[in-house]
C-alpha positions as CSV (number, residue, x, y, z in Angstrom):
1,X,21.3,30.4,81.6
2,X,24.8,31.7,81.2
3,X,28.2,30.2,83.0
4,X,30.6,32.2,84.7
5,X,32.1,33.6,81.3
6,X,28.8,35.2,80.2
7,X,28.5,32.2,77.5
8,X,25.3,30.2,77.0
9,X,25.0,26.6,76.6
10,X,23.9,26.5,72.9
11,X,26.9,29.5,71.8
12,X,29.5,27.3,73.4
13,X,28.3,24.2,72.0
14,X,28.5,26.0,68.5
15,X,31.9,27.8,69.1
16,X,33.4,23.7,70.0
17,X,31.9,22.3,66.9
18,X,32.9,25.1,64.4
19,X,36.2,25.0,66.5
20,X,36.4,21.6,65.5
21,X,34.9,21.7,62.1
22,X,38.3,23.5,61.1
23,X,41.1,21.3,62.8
24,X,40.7,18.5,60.2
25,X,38.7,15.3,60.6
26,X,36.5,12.8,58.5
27,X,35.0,15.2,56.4
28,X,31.1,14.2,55.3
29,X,29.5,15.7,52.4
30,X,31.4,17.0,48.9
31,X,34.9,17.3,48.5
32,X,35.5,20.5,47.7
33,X,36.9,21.8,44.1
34,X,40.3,22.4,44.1
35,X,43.8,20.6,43.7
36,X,45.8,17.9,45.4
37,X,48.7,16.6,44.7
38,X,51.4,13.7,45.7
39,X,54.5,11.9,44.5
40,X,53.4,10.7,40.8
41,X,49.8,11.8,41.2
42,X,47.4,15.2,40.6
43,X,43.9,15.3,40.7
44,X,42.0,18.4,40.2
45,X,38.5,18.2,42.1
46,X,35.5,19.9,40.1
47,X,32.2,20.2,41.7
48,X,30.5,17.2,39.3
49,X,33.9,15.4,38.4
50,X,37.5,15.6,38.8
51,X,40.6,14.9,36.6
52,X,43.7,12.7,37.8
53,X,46.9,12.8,36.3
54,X,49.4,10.4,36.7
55,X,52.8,9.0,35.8
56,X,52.0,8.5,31.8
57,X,48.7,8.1,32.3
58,X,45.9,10.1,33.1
59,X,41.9,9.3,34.4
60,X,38.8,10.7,35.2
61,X,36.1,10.4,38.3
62,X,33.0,11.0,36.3
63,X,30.8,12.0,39.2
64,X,30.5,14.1,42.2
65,X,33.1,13.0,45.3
66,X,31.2,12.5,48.5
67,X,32.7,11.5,51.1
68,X,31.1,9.7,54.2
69,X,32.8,9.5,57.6
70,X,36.1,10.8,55.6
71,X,35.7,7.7,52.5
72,X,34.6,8.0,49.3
73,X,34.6,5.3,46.1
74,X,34.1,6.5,42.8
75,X,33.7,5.7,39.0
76,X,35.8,6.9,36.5
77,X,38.0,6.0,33.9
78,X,42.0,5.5,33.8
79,X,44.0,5.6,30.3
80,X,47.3,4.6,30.3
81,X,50.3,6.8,28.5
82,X,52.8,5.5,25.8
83,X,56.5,7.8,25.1
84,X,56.1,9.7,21.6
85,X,53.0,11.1,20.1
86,X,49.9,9.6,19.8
87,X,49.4,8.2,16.3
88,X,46.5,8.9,13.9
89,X,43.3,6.9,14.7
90,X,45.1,5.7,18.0
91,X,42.1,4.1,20.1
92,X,43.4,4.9,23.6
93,X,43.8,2.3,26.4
94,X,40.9,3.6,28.7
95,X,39.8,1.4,31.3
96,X,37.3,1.8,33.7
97,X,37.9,2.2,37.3
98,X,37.3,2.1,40.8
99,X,38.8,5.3,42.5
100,X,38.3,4.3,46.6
101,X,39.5,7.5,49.1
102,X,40.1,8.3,52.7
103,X,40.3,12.3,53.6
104,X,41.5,13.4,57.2
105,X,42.2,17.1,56.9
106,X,43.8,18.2,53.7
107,X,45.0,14.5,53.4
108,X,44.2,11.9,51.2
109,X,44.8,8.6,50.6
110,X,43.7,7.4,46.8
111,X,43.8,3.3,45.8
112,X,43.1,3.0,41.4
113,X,41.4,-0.1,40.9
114,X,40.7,-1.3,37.3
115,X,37.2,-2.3,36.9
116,X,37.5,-4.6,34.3
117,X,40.5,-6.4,34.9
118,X,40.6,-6.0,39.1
119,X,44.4,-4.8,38.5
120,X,44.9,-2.8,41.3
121,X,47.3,0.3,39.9
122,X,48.1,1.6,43.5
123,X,48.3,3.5,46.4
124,X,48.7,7.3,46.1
125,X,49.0,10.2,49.2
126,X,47.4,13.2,47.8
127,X,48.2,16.8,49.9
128,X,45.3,19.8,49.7
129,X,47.1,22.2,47.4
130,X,50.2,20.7,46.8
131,X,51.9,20.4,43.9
132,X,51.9,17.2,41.9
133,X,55.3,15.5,41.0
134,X,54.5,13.5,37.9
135,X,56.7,12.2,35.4
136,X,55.5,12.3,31.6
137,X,56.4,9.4,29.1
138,X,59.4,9.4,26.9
């Protein structure tokens, strides 16, 4: 049965949801690859990890982000920075961590939480494709 613009049911039910597929939304299902960035945060999104670089410090997600309903929490690691070089046999100060998300569009909001320690490093806004405006050691 068509309406009165020559359009069935089922094609206009599939134009509204791709329609709304694209105008942002709690995304469900991978994150895709590709690069966010915020004040004093980067994260680079692989399809089986992703990298996070910070204000001297860096970190890793060690595992596919999957967001449900537009949230995510992932494992990974965070290693904190010192100024100067790193010195021969230097055992870095990896820790593991807790990376929990929200995603609404091609925003995201990223809290750190140390595993071990329950130190909660913060609370980042990440933009799709933005640059990152991080600040290295001294």
């Amino acid at each position: 049965m068509k309406n009165q613009l020559g359009v069935t049911p089922l094609l206009l039910l599939l134009l509204l949801v791709g329609a709304s597929a694209t105008c942002g939304g709690s995304l469900t299902g991978p994150v895709g690859p590709g690069d966010w960035g915020g004040e004093h945060i980067g994260l680079v999104v692989a399809h089986n990890r992703a990298i996070v670089e910070y204000d001297c410090a860096s970190g890793t997600i060690d595992q596919p982000l999957v967001a449900a309903k537009g949230r995510f929490t992932a494992a990974g690691t965070h290693t904190r920075g010192h100024g100067g070089p790193a010195r021969e046999n230097e055992i870095p100060d990896k820790h593991p961590a807790r990376y929990d998300g929200r995603i609404d569009g091609g925003k995201m909001i990223l809290e750190v939480t140390l595993t071990d320690s329950g130190e909660k490093l913060g609370r980042y806004t990440l933009v799709r494709g933005q640059s990152p405006r991080v600040f290295k050691c001294l």
